[in-house]
C-alpha positions as CSV (number, residue, x, y, z in Angstrom):
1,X,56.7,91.4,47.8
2,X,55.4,88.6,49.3
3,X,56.8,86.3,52.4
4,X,58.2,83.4,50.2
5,X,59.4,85.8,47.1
6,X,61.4,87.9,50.4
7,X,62.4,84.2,51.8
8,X,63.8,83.2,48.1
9,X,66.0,85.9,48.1
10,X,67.3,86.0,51.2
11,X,68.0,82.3,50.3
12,X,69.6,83.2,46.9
13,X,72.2,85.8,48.4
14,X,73.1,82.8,51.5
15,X,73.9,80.7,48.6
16,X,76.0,83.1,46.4
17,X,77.8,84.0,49.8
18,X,78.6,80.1,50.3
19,X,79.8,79.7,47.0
20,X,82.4,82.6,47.3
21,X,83.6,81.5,50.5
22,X,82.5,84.8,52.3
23,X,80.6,83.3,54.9
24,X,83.6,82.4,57.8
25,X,85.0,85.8,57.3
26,X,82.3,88.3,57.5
27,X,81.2,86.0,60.4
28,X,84.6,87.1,61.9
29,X,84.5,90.9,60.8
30,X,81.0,91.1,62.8
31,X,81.9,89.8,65.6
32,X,85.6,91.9,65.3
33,X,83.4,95.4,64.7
34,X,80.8,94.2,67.5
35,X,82.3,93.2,70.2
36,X,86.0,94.6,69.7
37,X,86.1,97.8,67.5
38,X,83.2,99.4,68.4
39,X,82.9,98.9,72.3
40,X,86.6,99.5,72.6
41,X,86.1,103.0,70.3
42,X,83.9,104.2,72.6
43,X,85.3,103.3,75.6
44,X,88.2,104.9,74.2
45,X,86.7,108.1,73.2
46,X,84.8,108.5,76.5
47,X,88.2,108.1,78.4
48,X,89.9,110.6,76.2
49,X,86.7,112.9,76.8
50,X,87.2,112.5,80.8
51,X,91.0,113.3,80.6
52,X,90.2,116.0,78.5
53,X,87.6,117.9,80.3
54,X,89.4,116.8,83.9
55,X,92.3,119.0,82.6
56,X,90.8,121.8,81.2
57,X,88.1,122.6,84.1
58,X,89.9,121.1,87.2
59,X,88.1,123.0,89.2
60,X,84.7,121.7,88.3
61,X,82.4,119.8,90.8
62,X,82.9,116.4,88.9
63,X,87.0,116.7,88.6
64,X,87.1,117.4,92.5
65,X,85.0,114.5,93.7
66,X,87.3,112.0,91.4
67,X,90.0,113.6,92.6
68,X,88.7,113.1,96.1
69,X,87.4,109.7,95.7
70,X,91.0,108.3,94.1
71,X,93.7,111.2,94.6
C-alpha cells in the first residue's frame, strides 16, 4: 500500500470519527487510561505486592531495612 493510499485512509477514518462525534471522548478515555488508570493500577498493585510480601517474610533483608529506615 502506498504512502498516499495509507494517508487517505487514515484521513477517511478521522472524518467518519468527526462525523459521529467520537473524537472529544476517546480524546478523554486516552488520556483517562494513560495518565489515570493505568499508572494508578500499577502503583496500586506494586503497593499491594510490598504489603504483601512485607507480611509474609518479615524477616527478610528488604522488610528490616524499611522497617529500620521508617519504623
Amino acid at each position: 500500500m502506498s504512502q498516499f493510499a495509507s494517508e487517505r485512509l487514515i484521513e477517511k477514518a478521522a472524518e467518519r470519527n468527526a462525523q459521529r462525534g467520537v473524537k472529544g471522548e476517546s480524546k478523554r478515555m486516552r488520556w483517562l487510561l494513560g495518565w489515570v488508570i493505568i499508572p494508578g493500577s500499577l502503583l496500586g498493585l506494586l503497593f499491594a505486592w510490598g504489603v504483601h510480601v512485607g507480611a509474609r517474610h518479615p524477616d527478610m533483608w528488604l522488610a528490616r531495612a524499611l522497617s529500620w529506615m521508617f519504623g
